[in-house]
N, C-alpha and C positions, 0 to 999 in steps of 0.2 A: 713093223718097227714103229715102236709109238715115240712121240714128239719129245725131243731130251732136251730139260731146263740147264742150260750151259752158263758156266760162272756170271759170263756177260749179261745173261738174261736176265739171274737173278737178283744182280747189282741196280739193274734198273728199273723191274718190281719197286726193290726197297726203295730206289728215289722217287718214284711215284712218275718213271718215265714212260712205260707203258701206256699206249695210243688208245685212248678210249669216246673220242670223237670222231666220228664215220668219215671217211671221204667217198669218195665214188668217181672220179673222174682219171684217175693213175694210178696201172698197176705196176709197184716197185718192180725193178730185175729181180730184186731176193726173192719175191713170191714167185714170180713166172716161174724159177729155176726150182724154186722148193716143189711147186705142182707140177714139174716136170718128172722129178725124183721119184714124188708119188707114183704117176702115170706108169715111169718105167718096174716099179718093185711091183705095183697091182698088176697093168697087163700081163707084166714077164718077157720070159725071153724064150721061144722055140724050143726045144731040147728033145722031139720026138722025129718033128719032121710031118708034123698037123699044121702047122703054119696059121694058129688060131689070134693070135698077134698082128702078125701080118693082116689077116684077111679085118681084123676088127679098126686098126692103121685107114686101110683100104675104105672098108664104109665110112669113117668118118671124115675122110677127104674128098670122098665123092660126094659125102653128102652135103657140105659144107657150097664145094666148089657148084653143085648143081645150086643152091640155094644164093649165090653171089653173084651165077652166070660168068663164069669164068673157069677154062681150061687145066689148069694146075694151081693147088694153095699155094706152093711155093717153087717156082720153079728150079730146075738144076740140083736139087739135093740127093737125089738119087732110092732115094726108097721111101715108100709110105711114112715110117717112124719118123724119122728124120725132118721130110715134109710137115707132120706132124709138130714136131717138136718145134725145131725154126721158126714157124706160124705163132707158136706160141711166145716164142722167147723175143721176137723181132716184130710182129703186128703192131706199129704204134695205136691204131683204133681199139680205144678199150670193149667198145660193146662186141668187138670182132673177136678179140681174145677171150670174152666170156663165152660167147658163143658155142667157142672149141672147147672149153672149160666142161661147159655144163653136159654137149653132147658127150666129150669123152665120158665124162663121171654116170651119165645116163646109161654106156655101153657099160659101165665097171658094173651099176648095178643091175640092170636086165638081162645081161648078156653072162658076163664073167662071173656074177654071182648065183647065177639060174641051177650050174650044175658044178661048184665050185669046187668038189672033189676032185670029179675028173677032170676038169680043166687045171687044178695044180698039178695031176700026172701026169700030163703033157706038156706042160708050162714051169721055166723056171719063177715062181713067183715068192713074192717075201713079204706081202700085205694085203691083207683079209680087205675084200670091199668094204666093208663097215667100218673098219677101221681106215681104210682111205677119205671115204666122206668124213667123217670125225676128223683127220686129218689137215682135210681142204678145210673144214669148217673154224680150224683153230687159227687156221695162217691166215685165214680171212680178217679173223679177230684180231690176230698179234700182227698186222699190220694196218691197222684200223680201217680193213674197207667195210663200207657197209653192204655186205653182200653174206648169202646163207644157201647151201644146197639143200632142200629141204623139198619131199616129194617130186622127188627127179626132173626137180628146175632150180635154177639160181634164181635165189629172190631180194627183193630189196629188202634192208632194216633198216630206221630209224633208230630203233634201242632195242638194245639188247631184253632187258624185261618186257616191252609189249611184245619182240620179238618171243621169246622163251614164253610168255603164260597167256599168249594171244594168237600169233599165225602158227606158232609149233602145234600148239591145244588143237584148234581147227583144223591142221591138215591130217591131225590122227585121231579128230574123231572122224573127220569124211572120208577116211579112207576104206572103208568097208562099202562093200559091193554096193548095198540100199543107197548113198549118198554120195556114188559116183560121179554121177551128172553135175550135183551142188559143187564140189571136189573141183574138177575141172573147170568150173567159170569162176570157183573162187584161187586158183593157182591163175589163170589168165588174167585177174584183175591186179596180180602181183607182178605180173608180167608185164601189163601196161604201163603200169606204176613206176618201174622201172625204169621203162624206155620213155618217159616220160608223156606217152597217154592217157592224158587223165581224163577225160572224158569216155574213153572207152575204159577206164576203170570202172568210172563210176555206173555205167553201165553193166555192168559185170556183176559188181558188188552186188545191184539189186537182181540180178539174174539168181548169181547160186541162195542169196538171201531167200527169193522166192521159190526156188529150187528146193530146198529146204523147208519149208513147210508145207508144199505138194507131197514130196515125200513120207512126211510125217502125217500129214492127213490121210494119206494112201496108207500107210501101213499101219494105221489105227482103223482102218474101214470109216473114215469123217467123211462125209458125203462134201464134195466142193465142185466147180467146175471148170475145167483147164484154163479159160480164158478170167479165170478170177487176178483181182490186181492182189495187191502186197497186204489190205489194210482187209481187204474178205478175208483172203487166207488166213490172217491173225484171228479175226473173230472168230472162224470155225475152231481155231487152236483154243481160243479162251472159252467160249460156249462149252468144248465139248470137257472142260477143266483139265487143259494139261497141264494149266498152274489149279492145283486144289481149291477148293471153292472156301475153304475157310481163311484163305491165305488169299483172296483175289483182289479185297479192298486193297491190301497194303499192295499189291504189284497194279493199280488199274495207274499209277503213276507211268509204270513200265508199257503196257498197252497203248499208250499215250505216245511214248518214248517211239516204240517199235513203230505203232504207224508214221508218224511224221521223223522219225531219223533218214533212215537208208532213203526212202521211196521218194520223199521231199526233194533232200539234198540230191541224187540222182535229177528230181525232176525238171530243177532251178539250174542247175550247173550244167548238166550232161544230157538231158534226154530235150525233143520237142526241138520244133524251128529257134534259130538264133536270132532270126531278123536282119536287120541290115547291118547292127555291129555285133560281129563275133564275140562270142562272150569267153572269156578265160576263165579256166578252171585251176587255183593256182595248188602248188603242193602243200599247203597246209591243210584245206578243206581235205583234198583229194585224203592225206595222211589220216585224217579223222576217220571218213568215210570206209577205211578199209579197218581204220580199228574197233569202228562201231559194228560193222558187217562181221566182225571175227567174233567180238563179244556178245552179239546176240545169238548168233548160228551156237555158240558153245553153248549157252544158255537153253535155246532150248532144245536141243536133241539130246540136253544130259537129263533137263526135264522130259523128254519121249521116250529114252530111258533105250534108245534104239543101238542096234550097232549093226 
């Protein structure tokens, strides 16, 4: 069931009342109940007597509850779903209701989407995975949180366009096997970011950044050696011309950029002893830091031409 623009809505399109400024700290009722809606037309409903619902209810309450150390998500409601849902609609702690957000959305897509034939002949269901993440991802929007399910994690935005032509670009070019590893430290630096560790972001950022040109150097046969830092690896990348040699002068600005961007700012803000006073790493740099890490990683594995 896809998202229907009702008179109300469209009324307020035209006045320009539409929420285009992020918040992050409350998630309205209307959203909880609308991702509640989803939850129930994607999982479904029994109708064989496979109890695939149920048992999918079941992991994500146990897993939740083992991760919180605590006995039951919600106690007295009488069945997994239920417990489920409640948690979601009544959890005042926002990171706690993301939690359950993301894990349930994580089971729609590995679990429910893995053999999604057979699971709607067993299952009453009325919305395709992909279309429930599309879904979450609009209500997110049409209630202006800054928040995006995007490579089976909720992640932070800022805006929408670095969102769309920066962290969307990066999670689908690392998504292929060869830049798994990059993949992964750069979805964790989005994850810090969120929860507001920004020093283990920044930490991150220059992980999959450098993740990312071992990679590249390994699958072009570039001779480098594991314990190389951020500003080696570039060289063997520009030595060996993955930017064209006739074209180097104008990028040696960029070479420039690449070494002292990510691995600097990482080294000043996030990495090495603090001393006697703790140093803050506040969200603007941090925001940089993961916009620059997106725009080089796209840069250059579309230059390594890899997938």
């Amino acid at each position: 069931m896809s998202v229907v623009k009702l008179f109300s809505r469209r009324q307020k399109e035209l006045r320009g009342e539409i929420i285009d400024i992020f918040t992050y700290d409350v998630l309205p009722t209307e959203f909880r109940v609308q991702v509640a809606y989803i939850l129930k037309d994607t999982i479904g409903i029994d109708k064989t007597g496979h109890k695939q619902p149920n048992t999918i209810y079941n992991h994500i309450s146990d897993t939740l509850c083992r991760e919180y150390g605590i006995l039951e998500l919600f106690p007295g409601t009488g069945t997994y779903e239920k417990e489920v849902s409640t948690f979601l609609l009544s959890t005042p702690e926002t990171e706690k209701v993301l939690d359950l957000i993301e894990l349930c959305f994580r089971y729609i897509s590995l679990v429910v989407n893995k053999d999604h034939a057979s699971y709607r002949y067993y299952n009453d269901v009325k919305l395709y995975p992909d279309a429930a993440v599309e879904e979450l991802n609009i209500r997110f929007k049409e209630h202006g949180l800054g928040y995006s399910f995007d490579g089976n994690e909720i992640i932070r935005i800022d805006s929408m366009y670095t969102h769309t032509e920066i962290t969307k670009c990066v999670i689908n070019l690392l998504a292929g096997k060869s830049f798994h590893g990059a993949n992964e430290e750069y979805l964790k630096a989005h994850e810090h970011y969120r929860h507001g560790r920004n020093k283990e972001c920044l930490n991150e950022c220059l992980k999959a950044f450098e993740s990312t040109l071992k990679i590249i150097c390994t699958e072009k046969g570039w001779h480098f050696n594991q314990t190389d830092t951020a500003s080696k690896l570039i060289k063997v990348c520009f030595d060996n011309e993955l930017v064209p040699s006739f074209t180097q002068n104008q990028f040696s600005s960029l070479q420039n950029l690449l070494v002292s961007g990510i691995p600097t700012i990482r080294n000043k803000q996030g990495g090495h002893g603090q001393g006697q006073v703790p140093q803050k790493v506040d969200d603007e740099m941090t925001r940089y830091a993961l916009n620059l890490t997106g725009s080089n990683i796209i840069f250059l594995v579309e230059q390594s031409g890899i997938r």
